[in-house]
N, C-alpha and C positions, 0 to 999 in steps of 0.2 A: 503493500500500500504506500510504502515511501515515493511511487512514483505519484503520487495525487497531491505529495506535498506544492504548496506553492516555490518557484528556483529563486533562488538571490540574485536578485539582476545585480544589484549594484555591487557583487561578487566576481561574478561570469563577465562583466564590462571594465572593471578598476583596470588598472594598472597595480601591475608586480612589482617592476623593475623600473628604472627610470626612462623618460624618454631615450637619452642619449648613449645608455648601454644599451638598449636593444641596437640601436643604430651603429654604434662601434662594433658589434658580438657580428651582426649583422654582415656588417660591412668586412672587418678584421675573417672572419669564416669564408665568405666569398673570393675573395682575393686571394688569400694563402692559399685556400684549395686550388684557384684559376691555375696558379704560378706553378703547383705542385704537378696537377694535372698536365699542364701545357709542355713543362722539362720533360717527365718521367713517363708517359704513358701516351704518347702520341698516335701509334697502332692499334691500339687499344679502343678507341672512338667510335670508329666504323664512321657510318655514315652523319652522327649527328653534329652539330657543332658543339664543340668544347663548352663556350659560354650558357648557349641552351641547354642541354646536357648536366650541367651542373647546378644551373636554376631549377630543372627539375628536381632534381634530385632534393638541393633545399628547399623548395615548393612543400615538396611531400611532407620531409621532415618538418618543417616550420610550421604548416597546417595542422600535422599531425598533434602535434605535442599543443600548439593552442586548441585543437578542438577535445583532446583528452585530460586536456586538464594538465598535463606537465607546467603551465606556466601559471594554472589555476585562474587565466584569464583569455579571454577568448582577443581581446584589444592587443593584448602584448603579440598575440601568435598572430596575428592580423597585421601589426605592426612593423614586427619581424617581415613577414612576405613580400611587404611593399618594399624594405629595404633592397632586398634582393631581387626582387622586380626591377628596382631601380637601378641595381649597380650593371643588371643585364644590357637594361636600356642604353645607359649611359657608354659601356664598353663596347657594343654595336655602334651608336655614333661617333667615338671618340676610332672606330675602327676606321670607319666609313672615311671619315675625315683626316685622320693623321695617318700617315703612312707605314708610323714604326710601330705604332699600335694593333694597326691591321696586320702587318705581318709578323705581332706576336699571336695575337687573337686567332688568324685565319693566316697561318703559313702558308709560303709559296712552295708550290713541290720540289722535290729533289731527284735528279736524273739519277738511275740505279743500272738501266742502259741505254748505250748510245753507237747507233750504225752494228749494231751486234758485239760490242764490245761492255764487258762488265766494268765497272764505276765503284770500283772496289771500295776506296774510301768514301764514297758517300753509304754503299750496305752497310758497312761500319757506324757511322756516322750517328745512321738512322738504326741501327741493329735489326738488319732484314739478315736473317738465313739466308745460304745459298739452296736450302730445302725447303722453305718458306719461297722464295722467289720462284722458284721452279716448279712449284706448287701454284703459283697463279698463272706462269706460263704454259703448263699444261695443261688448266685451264678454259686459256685462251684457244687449245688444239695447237701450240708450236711446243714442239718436239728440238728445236737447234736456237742457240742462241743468232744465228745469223739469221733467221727469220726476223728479228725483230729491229724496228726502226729506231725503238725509246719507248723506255719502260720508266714513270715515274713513282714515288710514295708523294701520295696527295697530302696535302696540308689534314685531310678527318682522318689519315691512317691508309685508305684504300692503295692498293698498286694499280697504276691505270700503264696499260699496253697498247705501242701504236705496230703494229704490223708492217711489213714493208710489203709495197705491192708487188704481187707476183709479173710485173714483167720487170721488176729489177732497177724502178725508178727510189730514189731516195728521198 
């Protein structure tokens, strides 16, 4: 019958924490993880972007925990999301517009081969297998490194393969 009690709004709405540490915790979590994600696990991604990707992720958590009660207030977890909404927003524009930003946020790819020839230091680089690499060229159906025109790792992780055409044009 405890569910027919009347709820404590002015409980489920206050404020926990202060304005400014939700927005630090917010912000300070966002970032760290960006930067951790962005060095460390860049194959790792597949298809999504890094920034999206990680907003989901805190999305989840941050709603979560305001709507369960972890923060004991539904304002703080609400508070929280918009932080992270925002810092999304902001590194999409600050992408869009600055150049060095965008190509942390949304790296340009990196050659792995070129005219059939392996780019040994960039597999390195990027820490692709030569059994991972060969693994997406087979794939492709090419069986010889000399089939291939240029094989890149994209900025989300993906390997993209350009084929050389069969009359032998490069």
């Amino acid at each position: 019958m405890n569910w027919l009690m009347p709820a404590d709004w002015g409980r489920i709405f206050a404020l926990d924490m202060p304005l400014l540490e939700i927005v630090a915790r917010g912000t300070v979590m966002y970032l760290v993880i960006l930067l951790l994600l962005r060095l460390l696990l860049k194959r790792e991604i597949g298809t999504v972007a890094l920034p999206d990707l990680l907003m989901i992720v805190f999305l989840a958590d941050a709603a979560q925990n305001g709507m369960a009660g972890e923060y004991r207030s539904v304002t703080d977890g609400l508070l929280l999301v918009s932080v992270i909404i925002f810092w999304n927003f902001v590194l999409d524009q600050l992408a869009f517009r600055i150049r060095f930003i965008g190509r942390f946020v949304h790296p340009p790819p990196a050659l792995l081969i070129q005219n059939g020839l392996l780019i040994r230091h960039n597999l390195r680089r990027e820490s692709v297998s030569l059994e991972e690499l060969w693994s997406h060229l087979r794939a492709q159906g090419i069986e010889e490194l000399s089939e291939v025109k240029a094989a890149y790792i994209e900025g989300n992780g993906e390997i993209s393969i350009i084929k050389r055409k069969s009359d032998g044009d490069d």
